[in-house]
Structure formats: C-alpha cells, structure tokens
N, C-alpha and C positions, 0 to 999 in steps of 0.2 A: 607194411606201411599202415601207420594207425588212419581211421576215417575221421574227420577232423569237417563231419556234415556243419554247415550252419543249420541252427533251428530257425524255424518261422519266428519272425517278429518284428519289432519294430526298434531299431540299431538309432541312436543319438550321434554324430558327431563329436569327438571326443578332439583330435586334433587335426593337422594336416600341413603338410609340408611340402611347399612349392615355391613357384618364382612369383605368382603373378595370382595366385587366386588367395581370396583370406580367408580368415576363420571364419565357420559359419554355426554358433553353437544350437542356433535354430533348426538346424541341417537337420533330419533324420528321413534313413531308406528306411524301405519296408521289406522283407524279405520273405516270397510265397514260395512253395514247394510246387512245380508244374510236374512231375515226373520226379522217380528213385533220385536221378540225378541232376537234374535240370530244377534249377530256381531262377525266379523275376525278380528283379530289384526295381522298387517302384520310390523313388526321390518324393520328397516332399516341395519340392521346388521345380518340379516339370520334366526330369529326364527317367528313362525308361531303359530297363537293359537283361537282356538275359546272356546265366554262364551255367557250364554244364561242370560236373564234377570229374577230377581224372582221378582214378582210383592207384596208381601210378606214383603218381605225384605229390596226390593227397590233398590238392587245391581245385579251387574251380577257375574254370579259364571262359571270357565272354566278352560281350561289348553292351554299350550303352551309346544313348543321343536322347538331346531336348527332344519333346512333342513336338511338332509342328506351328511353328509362330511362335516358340521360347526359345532361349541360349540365348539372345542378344548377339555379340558375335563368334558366339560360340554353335549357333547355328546351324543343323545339318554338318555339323562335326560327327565322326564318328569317333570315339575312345576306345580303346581294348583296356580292358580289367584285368588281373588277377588276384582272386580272392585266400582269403587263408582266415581262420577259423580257431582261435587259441584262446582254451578257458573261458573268458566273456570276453574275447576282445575280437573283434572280425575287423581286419585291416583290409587296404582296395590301392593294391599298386594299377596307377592310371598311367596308359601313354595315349598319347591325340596320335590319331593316321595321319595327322595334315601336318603338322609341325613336329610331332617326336617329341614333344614336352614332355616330363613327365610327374605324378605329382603320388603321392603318397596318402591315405587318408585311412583315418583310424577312428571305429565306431564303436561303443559300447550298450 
C-alpha cells in the first residue's frame, strides 16, 4: 500500500457535496503533524479534529466538533472523518454520529 501522508499546510475548500451545507470557498483547514501518524485539523471557521493514519488502508480515520460556543446547530456534534490524500488534492468523507448525514468535501 503506497503512503498517501498529507503534508502540513494550509488546504482551500475546493468543493463539497451534500444536502444541507453550501459552498464555502472561504473554508480552509490547516493540517499539523502531532505524531508519524497522528495530524490536527484546525478549520478556519471554529471546528477542531484529529485522525490518525492506517497504514493498511492508506487513509487517515478521526473525528472533529465546533469549539465550544461555535456550530450554531451543529453544536457539540461530533463528525467522523475519513481522510485520503491524492497528488494535491486531500478529500474529507464526513458522517454526523447524530443523524448519519453524510457529506463529502474536497480541499486543495
């Protein structure tokens, strides 16, 4: 399995594909290296989340939630991630634990 690490930096919002959230071409994460395998994704909009790398798999698996007092009604939501990592493009399959949404989002 090839390693398909994200690099540190700072990902734009490119698209995203769901029911209920819009485009946000403002958007961008920031991605820090905590650990070989373990990176932080820090939102430019209030939500915070770490995913760890499966070597297996070849993607990183994690969760994310708003800070404290942000999401609006998204709120003390938790989200599971999976991250995947292609040429410059790092995609973020998202499901909500609370309702099973799920939403697809794609950064460059």
């Amino acid at each position: 399995m090839a390693f398909n690490y994200i690099p540190e930096g700072t990902y734009r919002q490119l698209s995203i594909q769901t029911t209920d959230w819009g485009e946000c071409p403002t958007c961008t994460i920031t991605v820090l290296k905590e650990t070989p395998h373990i990176i932080k994704i820090i939102s430019n909009n209030a939500w915070i989340g770490y995913a760890v790398y499966d070597d297996r798999q070849g993607k990183y698996f994690g969760v994310w939630e708003w800070k404290q007092g942000s999401g609006g009604y998204y709120a003390e939501e938790v989200f599971e991630c999976e991250l995947t990592f292609i040429g410059k493009t790092l995609t973020m399959y998202v499901k909500s634990r609370k309702t099973g949404k799920q939403h697809i989002i794609t950064y460059g």
